[in-house]
C-alpha positions in Angstrom: -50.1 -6.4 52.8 -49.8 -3.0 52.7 -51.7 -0.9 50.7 -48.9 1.3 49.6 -46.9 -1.7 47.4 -49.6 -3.0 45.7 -48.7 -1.8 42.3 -51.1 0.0 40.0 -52.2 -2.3 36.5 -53.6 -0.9 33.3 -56.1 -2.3 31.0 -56.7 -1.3 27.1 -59.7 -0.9 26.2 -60.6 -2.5 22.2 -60.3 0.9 20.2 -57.1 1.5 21.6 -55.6 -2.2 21.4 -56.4 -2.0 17.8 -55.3 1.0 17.1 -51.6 -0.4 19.2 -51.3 -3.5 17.2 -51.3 -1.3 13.7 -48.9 1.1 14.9 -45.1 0.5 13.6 -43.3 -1.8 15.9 -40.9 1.0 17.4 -43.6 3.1 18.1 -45.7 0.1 19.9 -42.6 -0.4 22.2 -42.2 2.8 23.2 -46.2 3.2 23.9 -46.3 -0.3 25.9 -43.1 1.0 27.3 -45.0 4.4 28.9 -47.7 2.6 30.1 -45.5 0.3 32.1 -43.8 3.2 33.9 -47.6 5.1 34.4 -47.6 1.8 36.4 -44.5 2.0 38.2 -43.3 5.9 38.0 -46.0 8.0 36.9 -44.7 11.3 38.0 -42.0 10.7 35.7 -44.4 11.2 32.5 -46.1 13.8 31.0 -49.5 13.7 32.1 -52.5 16.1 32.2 -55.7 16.2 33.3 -58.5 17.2 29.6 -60.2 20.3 29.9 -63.8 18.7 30.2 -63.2 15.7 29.8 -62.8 13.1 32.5 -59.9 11.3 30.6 -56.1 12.2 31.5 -53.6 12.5 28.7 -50.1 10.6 28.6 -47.8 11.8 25.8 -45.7 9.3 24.2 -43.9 11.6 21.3 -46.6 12.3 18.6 -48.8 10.0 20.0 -51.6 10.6 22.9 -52.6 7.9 25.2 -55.7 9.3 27.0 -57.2 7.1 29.7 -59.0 7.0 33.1 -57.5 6.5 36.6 -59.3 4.4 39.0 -57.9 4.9 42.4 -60.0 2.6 44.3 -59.1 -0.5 42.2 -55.4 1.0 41.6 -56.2 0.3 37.6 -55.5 2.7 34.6 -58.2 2.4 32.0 -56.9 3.3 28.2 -59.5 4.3 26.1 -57.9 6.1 23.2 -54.5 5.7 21.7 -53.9 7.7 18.9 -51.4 10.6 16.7 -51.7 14.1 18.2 -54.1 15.5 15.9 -57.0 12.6 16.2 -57.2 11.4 19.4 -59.0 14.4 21.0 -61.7 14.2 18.4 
């Protein structure tokens, strides 16, 4: 198979995965929603690389998704989910 199709996958890490399932149900959608394009699109998002940090940050309207790419296993590792003003604490 060629390398180029296999598609990438993300996993969600506890913290965040908690922090999803309390969020209102519009808001959830539209997170779960970003991270399936990350996995299909993800030059379509807004993404950044942290200032030192190793984490990249997705923005999903006033919520931050910040989480780690591993290329070599094609996997996107969510570690944080949270409202603008927490998650970078």
């Amino acid at each position: 198979m060629d390398e180029a199709l296999v598609d990438w996958q993300y996993i969600v890490l506890k913290p965040a995965q908690r922090y999803l399932e309390r969020m209102q149900l519009a808001d959830q959608e539209r997170v779960v929603n970003a991270l399936d394009t990350l996995t299909t699109a993800p030059t379509a998002l807004d993404i950044k690389s942290l200032k030192g940090r190793s984490e990249l940050r997705l923005r999903v309207g006033k919520y931050r998704i910040l989480f780690v790419e591993d290329i070599e296993n094609k996997i996107y590792i969510v570690t944080t989910i949270g409202s603008r003003g927490d998650v970078y604490k």
